[in-house]
C-alpha positions as CSV (number, residue, x, y, z in Angstrom):
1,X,22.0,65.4,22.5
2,X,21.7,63.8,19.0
3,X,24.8,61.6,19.7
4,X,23.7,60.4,22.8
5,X,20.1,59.5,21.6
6,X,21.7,57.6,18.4
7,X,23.8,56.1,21.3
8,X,20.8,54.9,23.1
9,X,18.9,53.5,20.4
10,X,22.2,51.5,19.4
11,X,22.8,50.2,23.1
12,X,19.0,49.4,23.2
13,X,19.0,47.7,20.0
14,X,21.9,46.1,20.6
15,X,20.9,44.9,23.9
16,X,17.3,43.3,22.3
17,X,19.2,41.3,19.8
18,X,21.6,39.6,22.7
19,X,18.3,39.4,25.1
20,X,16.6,37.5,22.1
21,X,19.8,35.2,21.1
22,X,20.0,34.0,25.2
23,X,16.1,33.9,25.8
24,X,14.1,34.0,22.2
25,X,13.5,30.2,22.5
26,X,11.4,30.9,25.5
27,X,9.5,33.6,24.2
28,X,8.7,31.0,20.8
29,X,7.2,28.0,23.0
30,X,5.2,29.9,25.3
31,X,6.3,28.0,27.8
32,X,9.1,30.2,30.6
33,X,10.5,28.6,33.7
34,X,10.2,30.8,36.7
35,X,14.1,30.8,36.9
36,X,14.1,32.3,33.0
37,X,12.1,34.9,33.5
38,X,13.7,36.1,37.1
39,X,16.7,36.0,34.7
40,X,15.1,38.2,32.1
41,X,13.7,40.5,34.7
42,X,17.1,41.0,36.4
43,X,19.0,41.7,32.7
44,X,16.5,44.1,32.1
45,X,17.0,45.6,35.1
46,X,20.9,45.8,34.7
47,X,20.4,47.2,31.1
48,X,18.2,50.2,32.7
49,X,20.9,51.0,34.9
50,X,23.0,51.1,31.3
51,X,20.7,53.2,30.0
52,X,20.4,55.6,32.9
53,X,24.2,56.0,32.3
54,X,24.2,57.4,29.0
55,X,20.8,59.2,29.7
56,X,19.7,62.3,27.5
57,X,19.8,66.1,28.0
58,X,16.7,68.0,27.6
59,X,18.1,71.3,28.9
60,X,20.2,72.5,31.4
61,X,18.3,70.9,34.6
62,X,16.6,67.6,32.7
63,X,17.5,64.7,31.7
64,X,16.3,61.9,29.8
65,X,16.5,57.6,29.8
66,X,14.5,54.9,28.7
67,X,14.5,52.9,32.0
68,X,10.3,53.0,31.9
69,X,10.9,50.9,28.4
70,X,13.2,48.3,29.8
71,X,10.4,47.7,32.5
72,X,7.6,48.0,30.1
73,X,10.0,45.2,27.9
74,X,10.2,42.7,31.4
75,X,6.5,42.7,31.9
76,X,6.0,41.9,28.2
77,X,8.7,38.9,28.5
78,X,7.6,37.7,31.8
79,X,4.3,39.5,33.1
80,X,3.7,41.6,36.8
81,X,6.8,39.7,38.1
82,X,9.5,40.0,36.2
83,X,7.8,43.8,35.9
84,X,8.0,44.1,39.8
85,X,11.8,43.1,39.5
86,X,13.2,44.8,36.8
87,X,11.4,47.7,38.6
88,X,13.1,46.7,42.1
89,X,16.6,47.1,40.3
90,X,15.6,50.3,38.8
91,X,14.4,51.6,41.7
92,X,17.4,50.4,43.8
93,X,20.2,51.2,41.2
94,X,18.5,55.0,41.0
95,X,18.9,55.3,45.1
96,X,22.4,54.5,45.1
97,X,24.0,55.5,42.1
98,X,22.1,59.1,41.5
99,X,22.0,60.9,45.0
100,X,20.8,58.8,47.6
101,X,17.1,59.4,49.0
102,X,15.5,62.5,48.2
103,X,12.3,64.3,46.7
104,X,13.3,63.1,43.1
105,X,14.3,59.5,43.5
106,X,11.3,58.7,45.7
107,X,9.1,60.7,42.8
108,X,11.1,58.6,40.0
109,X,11.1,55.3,42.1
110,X,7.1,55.5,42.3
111,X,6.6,56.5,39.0
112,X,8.6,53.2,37.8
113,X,6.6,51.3,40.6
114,X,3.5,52.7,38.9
115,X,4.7,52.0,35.4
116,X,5.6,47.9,36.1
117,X,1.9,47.4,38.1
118,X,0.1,48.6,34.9
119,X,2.4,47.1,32.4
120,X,2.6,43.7,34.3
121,X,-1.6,43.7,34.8
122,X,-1.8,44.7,31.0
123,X,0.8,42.2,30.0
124,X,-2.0,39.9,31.1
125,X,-5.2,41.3,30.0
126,X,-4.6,42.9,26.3
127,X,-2.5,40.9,23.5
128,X,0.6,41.8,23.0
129,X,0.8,41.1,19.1
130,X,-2.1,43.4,18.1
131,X,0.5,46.4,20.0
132,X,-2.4,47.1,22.0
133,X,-0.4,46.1,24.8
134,X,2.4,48.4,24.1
135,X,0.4,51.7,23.0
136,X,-1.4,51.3,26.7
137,X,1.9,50.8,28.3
138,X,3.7,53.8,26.5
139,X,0.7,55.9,27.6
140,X,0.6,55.3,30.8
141,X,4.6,55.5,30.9
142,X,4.2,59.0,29.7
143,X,1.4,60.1,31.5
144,X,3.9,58.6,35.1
145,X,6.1,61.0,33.5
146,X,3.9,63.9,33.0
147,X,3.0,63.5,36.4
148,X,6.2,63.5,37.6
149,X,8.1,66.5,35.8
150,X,4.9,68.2,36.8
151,X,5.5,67.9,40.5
152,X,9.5,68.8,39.9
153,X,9.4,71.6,37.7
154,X,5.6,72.9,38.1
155,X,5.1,75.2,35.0
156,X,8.7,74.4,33.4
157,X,7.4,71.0,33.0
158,X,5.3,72.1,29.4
159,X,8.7,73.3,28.0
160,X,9.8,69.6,28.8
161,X,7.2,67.3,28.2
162,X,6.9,67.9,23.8
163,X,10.3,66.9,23.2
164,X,10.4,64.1,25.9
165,X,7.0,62.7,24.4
166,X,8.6,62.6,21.1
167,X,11.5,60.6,21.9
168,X,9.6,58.5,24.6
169,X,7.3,57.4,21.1
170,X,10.0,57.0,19.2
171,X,11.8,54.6,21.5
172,X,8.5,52.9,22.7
173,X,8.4,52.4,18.6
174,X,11.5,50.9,17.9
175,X,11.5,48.5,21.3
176,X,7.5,47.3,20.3
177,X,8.9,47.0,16.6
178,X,11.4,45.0,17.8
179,X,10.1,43.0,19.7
180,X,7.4,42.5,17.9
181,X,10.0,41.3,15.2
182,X,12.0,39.0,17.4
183,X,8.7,37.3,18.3
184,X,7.8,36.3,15.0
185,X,11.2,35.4,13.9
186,X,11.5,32.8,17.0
187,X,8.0,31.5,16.4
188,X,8.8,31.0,13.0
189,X,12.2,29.5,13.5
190,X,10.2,27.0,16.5
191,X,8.0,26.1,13.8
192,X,10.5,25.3,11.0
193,X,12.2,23.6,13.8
194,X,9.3,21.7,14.3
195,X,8.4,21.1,11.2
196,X,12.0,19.7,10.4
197,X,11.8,17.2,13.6
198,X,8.3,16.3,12.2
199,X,9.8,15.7,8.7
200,X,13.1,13.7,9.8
201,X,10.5,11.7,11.8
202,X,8.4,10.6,9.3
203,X,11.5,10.2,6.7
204,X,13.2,8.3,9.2
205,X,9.3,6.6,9.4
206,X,9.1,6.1,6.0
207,X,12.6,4.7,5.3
208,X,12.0,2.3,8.6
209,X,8.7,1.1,6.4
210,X,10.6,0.5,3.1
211,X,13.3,-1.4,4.4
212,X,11.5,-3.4,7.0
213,X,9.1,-4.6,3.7
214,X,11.9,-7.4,3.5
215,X,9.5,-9.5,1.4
216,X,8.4,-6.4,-0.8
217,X,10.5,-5.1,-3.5
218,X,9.8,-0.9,-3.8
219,X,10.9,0.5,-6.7
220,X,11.1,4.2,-7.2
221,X,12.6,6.2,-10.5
222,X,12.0,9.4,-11.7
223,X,10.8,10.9,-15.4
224,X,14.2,10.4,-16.6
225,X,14.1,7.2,-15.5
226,X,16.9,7.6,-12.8
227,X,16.0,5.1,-9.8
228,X,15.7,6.9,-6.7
229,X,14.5,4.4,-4.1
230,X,15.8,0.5,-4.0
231,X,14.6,-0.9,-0.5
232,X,15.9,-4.3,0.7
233,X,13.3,-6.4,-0.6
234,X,14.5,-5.2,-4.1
235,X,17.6,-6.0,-3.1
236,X,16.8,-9.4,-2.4
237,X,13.8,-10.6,-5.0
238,X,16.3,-9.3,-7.6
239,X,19.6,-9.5,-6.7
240,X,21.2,-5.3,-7.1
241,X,22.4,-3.9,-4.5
242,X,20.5,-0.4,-3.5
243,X,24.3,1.7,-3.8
244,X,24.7,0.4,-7.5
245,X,21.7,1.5,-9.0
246,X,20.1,4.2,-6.7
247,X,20.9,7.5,-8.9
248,X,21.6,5.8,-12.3
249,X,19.5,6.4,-15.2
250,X,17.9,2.9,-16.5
251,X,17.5,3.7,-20.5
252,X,21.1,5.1,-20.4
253,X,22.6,2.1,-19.1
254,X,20.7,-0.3,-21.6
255,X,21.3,1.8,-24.5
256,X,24.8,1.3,-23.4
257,X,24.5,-2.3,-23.0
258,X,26.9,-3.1,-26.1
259,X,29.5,-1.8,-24.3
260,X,32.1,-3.9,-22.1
261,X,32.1,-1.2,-19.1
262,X,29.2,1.4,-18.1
263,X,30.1,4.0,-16.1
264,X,28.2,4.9,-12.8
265,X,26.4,7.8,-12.2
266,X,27.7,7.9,-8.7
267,X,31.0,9.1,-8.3
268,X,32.5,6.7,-5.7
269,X,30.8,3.5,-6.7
270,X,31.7,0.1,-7.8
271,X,30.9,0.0,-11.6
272,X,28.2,-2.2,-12.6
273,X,28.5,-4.0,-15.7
274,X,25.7,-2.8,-18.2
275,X,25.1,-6.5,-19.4
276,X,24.5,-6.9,-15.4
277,X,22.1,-4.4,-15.3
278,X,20.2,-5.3,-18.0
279,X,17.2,-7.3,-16.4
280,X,16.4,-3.9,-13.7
281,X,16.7,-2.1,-16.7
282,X,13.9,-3.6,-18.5
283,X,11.8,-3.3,-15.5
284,X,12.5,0.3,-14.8
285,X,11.4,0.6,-18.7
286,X,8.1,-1.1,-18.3
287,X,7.4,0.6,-15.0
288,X,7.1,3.8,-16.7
289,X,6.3,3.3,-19.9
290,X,3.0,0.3,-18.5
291,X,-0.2,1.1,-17.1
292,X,-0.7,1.8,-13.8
293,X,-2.3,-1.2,-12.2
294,X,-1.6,-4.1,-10.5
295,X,-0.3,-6.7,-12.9
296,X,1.8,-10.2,-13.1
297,X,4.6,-9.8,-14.7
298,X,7.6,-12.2,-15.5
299,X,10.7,-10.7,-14.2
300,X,14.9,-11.1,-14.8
301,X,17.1,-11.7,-11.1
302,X,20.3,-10.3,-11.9
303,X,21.6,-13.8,-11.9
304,X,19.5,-14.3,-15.1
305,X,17.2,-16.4,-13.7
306,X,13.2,-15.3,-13.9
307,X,10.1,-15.8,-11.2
308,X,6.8,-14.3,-11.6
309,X,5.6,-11.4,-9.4
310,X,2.5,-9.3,-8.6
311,X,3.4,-5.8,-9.5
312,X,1.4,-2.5,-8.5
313,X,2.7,-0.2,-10.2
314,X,1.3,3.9,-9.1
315,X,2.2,7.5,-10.1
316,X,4.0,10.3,-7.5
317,X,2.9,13.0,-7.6
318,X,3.9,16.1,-6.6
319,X,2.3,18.9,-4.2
320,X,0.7,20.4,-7.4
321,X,-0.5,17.0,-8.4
322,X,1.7,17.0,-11.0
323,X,3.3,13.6,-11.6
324,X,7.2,13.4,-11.1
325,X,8.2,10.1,-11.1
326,X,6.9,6.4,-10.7
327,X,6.9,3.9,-8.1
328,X,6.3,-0.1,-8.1
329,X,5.8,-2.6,-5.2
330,X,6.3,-6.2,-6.0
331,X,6.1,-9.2,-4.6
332,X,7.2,-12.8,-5.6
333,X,4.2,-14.9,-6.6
334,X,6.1,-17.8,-8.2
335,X,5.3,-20.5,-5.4
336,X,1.7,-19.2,-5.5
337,X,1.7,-19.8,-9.4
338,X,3.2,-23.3,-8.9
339,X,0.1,-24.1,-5.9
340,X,-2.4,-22.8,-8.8
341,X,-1.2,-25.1,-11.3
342,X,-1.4,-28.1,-9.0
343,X,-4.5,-27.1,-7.9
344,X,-5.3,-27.0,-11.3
345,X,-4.0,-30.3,-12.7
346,X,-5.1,-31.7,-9.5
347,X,-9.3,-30.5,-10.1
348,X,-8.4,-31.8,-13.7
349,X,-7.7,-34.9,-12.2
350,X,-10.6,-35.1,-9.8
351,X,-12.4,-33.9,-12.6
352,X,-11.5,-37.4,-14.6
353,X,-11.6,-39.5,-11.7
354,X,-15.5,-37.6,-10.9
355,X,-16.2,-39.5,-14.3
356,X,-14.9,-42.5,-14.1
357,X,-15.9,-46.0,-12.7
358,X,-13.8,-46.8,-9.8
359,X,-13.9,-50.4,-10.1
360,X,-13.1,-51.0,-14.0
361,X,-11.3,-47.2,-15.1
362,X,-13.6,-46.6,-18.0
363,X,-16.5,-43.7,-17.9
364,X,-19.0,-44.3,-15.5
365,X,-22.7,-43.7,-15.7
366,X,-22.3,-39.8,-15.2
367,X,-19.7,-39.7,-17.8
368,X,-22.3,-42.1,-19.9
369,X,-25.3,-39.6,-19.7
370,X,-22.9,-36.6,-20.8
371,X,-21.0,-38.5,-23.6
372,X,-24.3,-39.5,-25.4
373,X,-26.3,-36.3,-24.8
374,X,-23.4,-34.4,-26.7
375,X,-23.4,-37.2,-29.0
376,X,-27.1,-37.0,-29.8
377,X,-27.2,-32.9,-30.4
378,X,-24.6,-33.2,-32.4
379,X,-25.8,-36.0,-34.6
380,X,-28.8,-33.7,-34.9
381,X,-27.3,-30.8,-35.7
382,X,-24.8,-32.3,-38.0
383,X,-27.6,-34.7,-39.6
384,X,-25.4,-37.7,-38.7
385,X,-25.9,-41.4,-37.7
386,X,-25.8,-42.2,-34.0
387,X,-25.7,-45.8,-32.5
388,X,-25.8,-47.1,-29.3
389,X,-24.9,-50.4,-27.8
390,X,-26.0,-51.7,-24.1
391,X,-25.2,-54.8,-22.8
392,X,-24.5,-57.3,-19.8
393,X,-22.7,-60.1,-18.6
394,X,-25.3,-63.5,-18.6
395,X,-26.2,-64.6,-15.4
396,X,-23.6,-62.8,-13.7
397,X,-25.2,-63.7,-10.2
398,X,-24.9,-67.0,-11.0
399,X,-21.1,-66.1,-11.3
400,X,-20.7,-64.2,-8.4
401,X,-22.6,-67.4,-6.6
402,X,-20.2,-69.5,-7.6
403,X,-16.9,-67.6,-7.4
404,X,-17.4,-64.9,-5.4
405,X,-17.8,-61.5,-5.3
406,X,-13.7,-61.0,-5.6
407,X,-13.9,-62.9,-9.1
408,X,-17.0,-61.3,-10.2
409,X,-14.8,-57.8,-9.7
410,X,-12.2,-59.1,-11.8
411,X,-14.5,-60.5,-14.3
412,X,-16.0,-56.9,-14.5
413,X,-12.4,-55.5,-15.1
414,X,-11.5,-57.9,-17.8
415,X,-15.0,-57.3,-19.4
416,X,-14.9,-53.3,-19.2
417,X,-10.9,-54.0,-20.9
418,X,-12.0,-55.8,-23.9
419,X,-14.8,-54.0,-24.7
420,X,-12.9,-50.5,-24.7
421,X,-10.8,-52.8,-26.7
422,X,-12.5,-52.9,-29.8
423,X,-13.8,-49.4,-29.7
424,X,-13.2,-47.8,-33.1
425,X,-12.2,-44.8,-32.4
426,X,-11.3,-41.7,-29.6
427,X,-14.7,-40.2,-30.4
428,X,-16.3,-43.8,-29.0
429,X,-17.4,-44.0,-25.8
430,X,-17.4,-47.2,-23.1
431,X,-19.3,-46.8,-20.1
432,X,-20.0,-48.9,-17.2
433,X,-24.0,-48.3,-17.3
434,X,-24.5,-49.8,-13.8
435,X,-23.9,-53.3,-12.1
436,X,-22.6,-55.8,-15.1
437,X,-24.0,-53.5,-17.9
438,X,-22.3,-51.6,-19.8
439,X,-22.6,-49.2,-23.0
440,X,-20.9,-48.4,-26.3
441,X,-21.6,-45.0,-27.3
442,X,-21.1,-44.8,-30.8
443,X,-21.4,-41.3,-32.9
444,X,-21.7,-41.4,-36.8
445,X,-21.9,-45.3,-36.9
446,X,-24.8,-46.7,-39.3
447,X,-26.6,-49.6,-38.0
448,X,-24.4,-52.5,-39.8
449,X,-21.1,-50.5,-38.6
450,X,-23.1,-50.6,-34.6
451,X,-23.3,-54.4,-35.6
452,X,-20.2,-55.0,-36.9
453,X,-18.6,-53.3,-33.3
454,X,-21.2,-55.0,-30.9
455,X,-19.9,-58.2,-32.5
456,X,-16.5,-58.0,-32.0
457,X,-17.4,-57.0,-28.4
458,X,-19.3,-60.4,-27.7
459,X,-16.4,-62.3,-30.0
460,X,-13.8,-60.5,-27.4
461,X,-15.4,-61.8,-24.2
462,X,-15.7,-65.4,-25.9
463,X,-11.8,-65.2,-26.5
464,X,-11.7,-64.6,-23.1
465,X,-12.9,-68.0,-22.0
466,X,-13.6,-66.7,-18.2
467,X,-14.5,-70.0,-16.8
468,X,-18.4,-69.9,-15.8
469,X,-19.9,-73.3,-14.2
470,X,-23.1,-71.3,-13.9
471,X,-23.8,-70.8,-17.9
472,X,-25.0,-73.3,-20.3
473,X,-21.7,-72.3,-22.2
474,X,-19.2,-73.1,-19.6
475,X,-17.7,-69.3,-19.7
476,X,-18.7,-65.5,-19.7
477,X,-20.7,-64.4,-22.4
478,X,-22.7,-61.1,-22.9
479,X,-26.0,-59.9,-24.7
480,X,-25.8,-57.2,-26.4
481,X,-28.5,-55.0,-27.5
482,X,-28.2,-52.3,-29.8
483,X,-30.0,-49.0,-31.0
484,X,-29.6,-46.3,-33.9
485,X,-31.5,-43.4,-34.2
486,X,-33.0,-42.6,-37.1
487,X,-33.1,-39.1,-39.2
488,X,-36.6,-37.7,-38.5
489,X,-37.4,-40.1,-35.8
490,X,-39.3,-38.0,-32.9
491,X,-37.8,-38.5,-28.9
492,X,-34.0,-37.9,-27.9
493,X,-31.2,-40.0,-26.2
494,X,-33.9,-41.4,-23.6
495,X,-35.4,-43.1,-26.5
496,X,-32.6,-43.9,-27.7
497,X,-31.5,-45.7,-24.5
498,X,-35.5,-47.7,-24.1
499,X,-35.0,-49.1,-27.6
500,X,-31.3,-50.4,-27.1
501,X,-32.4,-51.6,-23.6
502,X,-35.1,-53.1,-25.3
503,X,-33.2,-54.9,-27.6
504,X,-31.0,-56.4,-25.1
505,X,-34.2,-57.9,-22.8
506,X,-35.0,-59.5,-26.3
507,X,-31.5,-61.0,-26.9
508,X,-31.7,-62.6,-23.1
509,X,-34.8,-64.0,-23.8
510,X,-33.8,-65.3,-27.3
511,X,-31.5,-67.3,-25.5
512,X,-28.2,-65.0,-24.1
513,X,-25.2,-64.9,-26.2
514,X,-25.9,-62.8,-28.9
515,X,-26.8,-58.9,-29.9
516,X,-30.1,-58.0,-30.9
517,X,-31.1,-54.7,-32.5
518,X,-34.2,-52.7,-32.4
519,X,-36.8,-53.3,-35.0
520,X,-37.3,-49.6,-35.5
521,X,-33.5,-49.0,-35.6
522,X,-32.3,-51.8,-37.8
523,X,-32.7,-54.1,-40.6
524,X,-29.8,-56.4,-40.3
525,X,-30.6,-59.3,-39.0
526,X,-29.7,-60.7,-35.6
527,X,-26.6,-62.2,-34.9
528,X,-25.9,-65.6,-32.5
């Protein structure tokens, strides 16, 4: 009896394992074709006529099999129908293999109706993980049984049932165990499976994103400074190739750079020169050893030649939050560097030309008002002289009458030329003031020096000898009026400008053709 039962639980454990190898997949998803599970409910059926084969001896008139379990095992694996047909090939195999129709096989072929009705309902109602499912459908196996040897053997049947009970638990045991185990495992291996399909998906994902960044350079190294990612847009923005240096330590190779040859850490690969590595090297150095921001940085091709590049450079991390390694995206900014720096010369430029007279090139009259407010706080500040000079061209109309507003242009230019002319220095200022007046702004000159300068100006334009039919001295002349400021005196540059403009409505009506100065500002005398 022993042998037999150790027989049966092997067959029957056996028999689970090759059931799970052909259908565990099924069982894992959830999800069972209706042509899987009539092809679970027939192997279970051809198993229980197995089992019936190497059934157990009670006693002398009863024996023992676990066809109810194999039942109980289709209605878990496919519900009331596969039950209903694992039952049908119980039912059928016990009429024609174990003495026809009679009082016992119709007893034993109810009884295994009974059992695959209650199972397959249950198998739909109660949840099979919890083993509620299984403890109902062992009990009302039994109690089928009960019923059963009761009717065959009438009182003999209490002699029978204790044993048969006992190995009916321990078997209902071992096949819910089982199962039980077999359902884990293949919902466990589904999700790995799935987890793996999810994971080459977004690796293949990822790598997809790297590489299609043609434009970005991604960098990757770990602590040690071994670079472990090297998409294409490194490849091109700085000139490695993503086989020479993916898996080589960085600090090695430029400690190593003295050397003529530098081994690669790749078995397999083309050697790289260490000289030729030199410029990722340096990168790789200041990508982990920099702060993690976005910087520009100047960077080394591999061809020795440099560019400038917006780096980000970030931390990665690992699931602990711990950080294992570093990673950099750059990008070539050099053309966008070169568009700044014509931007900038160019607002330099329209800066200039925003100050400047567009007819005669020297400062205009916004240039004018700056140039001799600075002048006039720092002559107050400093405590220093300060002298300004405004004139015009006489009876420049008159000119313009006569020759035409081309010539009177010219004559302008020509004026504006000479007068910058005999400027003393950078720090002096010629402005075209507005029409055919001009100023001369002139910081730390006393009032003789402002002379001495307005002079020269009106001797200048006299050298000139600009024909002029209109003026009583047959060419251009100017009157000049001029202006000082003087320590303690009270007003600012507006003053400054009334007194100077003031002395040049005197030098016209003096006669034109000479430089007057402000009473308050100078005692020199005039000069004509």
């Amino acid at each position: 009896m022993i042998n037999t039962l150790i027989a049966n639980f092997a067959l029957l454990t056996a028999f689970l394992f090759f059931f799970n190898a052909l259908y565990g997949k099924y069982e894992a998803d959830g999800h069972k074709p209706r042509r899987i599970i009539v092809f679970g409910a027939v192997s279970y059926g051809a198993f229980a006529l197995v089992l019936m084969y190497f059934s157990v001896r009670i006693d002398a008139h009863m024996l023992l099999d676990f066809r109810q379990l194999m039942i109980i095992c289709s209605a878990a694996f496919g519900g009331p129908v596969a039950a209903l047909i694992t039952a049908a090939i119980v039912m059928l195999g016990r009429i024609l293999m174990f003495g026809g129709i009679n009082d016992a096989s119709l007893i034993a072929c109810v009884s295994a109706l009974v059992v695959a009705a209650g199972s397959g309902v249950m198998s739909r109602w109660l949840p099979r993980r919890y083993g509620r499912f299984w403890l109902f459908s062992i009990a009302l196996c039994m109690l089928c049984t009960a019923i059963t040897f009761g009717i065959l053997l009438g009182k003999q049947a209490m002699d029978v049932l204790p044993p048969f009970f006992l190995i009916m638990a321990i078997g209902g045991v071992i096949v819910s165990g089982l199962t039980a185990y077999f359902s884990t495992a293949n919902r466990l291996q589904l999700e790995l499976r799935s987890s793996e399909r999810r994971y080459r998906q977004l690796h293949r994902l990822q790598q997809s994103i790297l590489q299609s960044a043609s434009e970005v350079a991604i960098i990757a190294a770990d602590l040690a400074g071994r670079v472990t990612l090297f998409n294409k847009g490194a490849e091109k923005l700085l000139g490695y190739d993503a086989d020479d240096v993916v898996g080589r330590t960085m600090p090695e190779v430029q400690a190593a750079a003295g050397h003529d040859h530098a081994s690669s850490d790749k078995p397999g690969k083309a050697n790289t020169g260490a000289r030729d590595i030199d410029a990722l090297a340096d990168f790789v150095q200041r990508m982990m050893y920099g702060s993690a921001d976005e910087q520009e940085w100047t960077l080394g091709r591999r061809d020795g030649t440099a560019f400038v590049a917006n780096v980000i450079v970030s931390h990665v991390l690992d699931s602990d939050g711990e950080i294992i390694g570093y990673m950099s995206v750059s990008t070539d900014i050099t053309e966008r560097k070169l568009a700044e720096e014509k931007l900038k010369e160019a607002n330099s430029l329209l800066q200039k030309l925003s100050l400047l007279d567009g007819l005669t090139g020297i400062a205009n009259r916004r240039r004018f008002d700056q140039a001799l407010t600075a002048a006039w706080a720092s002559s107050v500040s400093e405590g220093s002289p300060l002298a300004l000079v405004l004139f015009d061209i006489d009876y420049f109309k008159k000119y313009n009458d006569a020759y035409g507003h081309q010539a009177g242009d010219d004559c302008l230019v020509q004026v504006a030329a000479a007068a910058t002319a005999c400027l003393r220095t950078g720090a002096d200022t010629a402005a075209r003031y507005g029409g055919e007046e001009f100023g001369v702004i002139l910081p730390g000159a006393e009032a003789a020096e402002a002379m001495v300068v307005a002079e020269r100006i009106r001797a200048a334009i006299l050298d000139l000898a600009i024909p002029h039919i209109g003026s009583s001295e047959g060419v251009v002349t100017l009157s000049l009026g001029i202006a000082c400021r003087v320590l303690g005196s009270a007003g600012g540059e507006q003053r400054l400008i009334a007194q100077a403009d003031a002395a040049l409505y005197e030098a016209k009506q003096s006669g034109r053709n000479r430089t007057k100065a402000a009473k308050k500002s100078l005692d020199v005398p005039a000069v004509h």
